[in-house]
N, C-alpha and C positions, 0 to 999 in steps of 0.2 A: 377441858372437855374429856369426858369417858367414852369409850368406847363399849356398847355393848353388842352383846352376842344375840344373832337373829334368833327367833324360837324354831325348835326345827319343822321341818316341814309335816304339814298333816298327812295318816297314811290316805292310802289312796283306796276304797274298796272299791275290790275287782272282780268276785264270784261267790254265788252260793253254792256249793256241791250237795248233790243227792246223791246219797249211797241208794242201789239197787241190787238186785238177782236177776235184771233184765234190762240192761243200758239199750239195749235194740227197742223195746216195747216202748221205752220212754223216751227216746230220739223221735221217733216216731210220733207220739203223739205232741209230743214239742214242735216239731217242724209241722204238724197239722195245724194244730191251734195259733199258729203267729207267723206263717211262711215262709219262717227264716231257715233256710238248710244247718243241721247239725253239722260238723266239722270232725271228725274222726281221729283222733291220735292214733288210739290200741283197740281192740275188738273191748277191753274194760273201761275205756275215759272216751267222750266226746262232750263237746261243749258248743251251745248254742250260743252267740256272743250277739250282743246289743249292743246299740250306742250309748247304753247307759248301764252297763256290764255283761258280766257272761254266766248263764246256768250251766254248772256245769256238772256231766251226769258220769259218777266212778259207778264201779262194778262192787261188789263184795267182797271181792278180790283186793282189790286195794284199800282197804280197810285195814291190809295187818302191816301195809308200811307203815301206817301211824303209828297205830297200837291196835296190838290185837284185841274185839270186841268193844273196839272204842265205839262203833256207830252201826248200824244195821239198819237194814229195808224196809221200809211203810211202818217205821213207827213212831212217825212224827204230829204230832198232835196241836203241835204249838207256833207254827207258822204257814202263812200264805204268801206263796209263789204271785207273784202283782207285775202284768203287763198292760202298756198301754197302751191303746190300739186304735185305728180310723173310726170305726163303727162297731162298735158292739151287738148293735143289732143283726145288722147285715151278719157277721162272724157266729152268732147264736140261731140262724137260718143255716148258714155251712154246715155247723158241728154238729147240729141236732137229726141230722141224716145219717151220722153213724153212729156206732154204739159210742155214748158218751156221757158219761155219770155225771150230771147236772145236777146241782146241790141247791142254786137259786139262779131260776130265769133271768132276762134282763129286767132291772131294776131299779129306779135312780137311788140314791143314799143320799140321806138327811146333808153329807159337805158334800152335795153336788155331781159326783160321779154316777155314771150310769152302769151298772157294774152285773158281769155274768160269773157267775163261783162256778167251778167243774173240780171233780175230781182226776188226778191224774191215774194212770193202770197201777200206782204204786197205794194211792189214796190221798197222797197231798193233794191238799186245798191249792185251789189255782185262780188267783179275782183277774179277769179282763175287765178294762172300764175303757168309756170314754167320758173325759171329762163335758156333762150334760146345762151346766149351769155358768151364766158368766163369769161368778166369781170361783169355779174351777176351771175354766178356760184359763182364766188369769193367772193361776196356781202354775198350769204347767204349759205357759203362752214362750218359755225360755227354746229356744232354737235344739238343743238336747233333750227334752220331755222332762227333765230335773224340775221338781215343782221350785217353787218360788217363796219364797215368807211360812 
């Protein structure tokens, strides 16, 4: 009998970072839209953490530990920020009282989700849903909101 070696372990993903020129404006509107308090490192880095990771918002400023001009402010075009939430209705009655760049109303989508798109103060895209259909209940019916199949 051979002994073999486990495969190593899967990573673990833990956060997206936004680079910004305004980590207070987008704290802010973070902790508005999902009523999870941001957590504060530095006046440059806070991060809003979920049960299912953490957004986490640098400054501009921290951009040159990486590499300088590696990354810069609202000019992302290629991805959406996706939380899920109790009500999307209810939450698109809250948000729509204050200044809030709304992209698409609440709306169900063809798999199921009932989904509100915002802009964030930076311009990233931001989809709120609730899953509206039995067979996306079922998707994300797991005790962590982590869909399912």
């Amino acid at each position: 009998m051979t002994a073999t070696t486990p495969p190593p372990p899967l990573p673990s993903f833990v956060s997206t970072r936004v680079i910004t020129d305004d980590v207070a404006a987008l704290a802010t509107f973070y902790e508005r839209i999902t009523g999870v308090p941001v957590v504060w490192s530095t006046p440059d880095f806070a991060e809003l953490r979920t049960a299912a990771g953490t957004l986490a918002l640098g400054s501009t400023r921290t951009v040159g530990l990486f590499a300088p001009g590696a990354a810069g402010p609202a000019d992302n075009c290629s991805a959406v920020l996706e939380f899920l939430v109790d009500d999307v209705d209810a939450l698109y009655e809250r948000v729509r009282q204050d200044p809030t760049d709304v992209v698409t109303e609440p709306t169900t989508m063809p798999w199921g989700n009932r989904s509100l798109v915002l802009r964030d103060p930076d311009g990233n895209l931001v989809n709120l849903f609730t899953p509206a259909t039995p067979g996306a209940r079922a998707r994300f019916a797991a005790s962590d909101g982590q869909p399912q199949g």
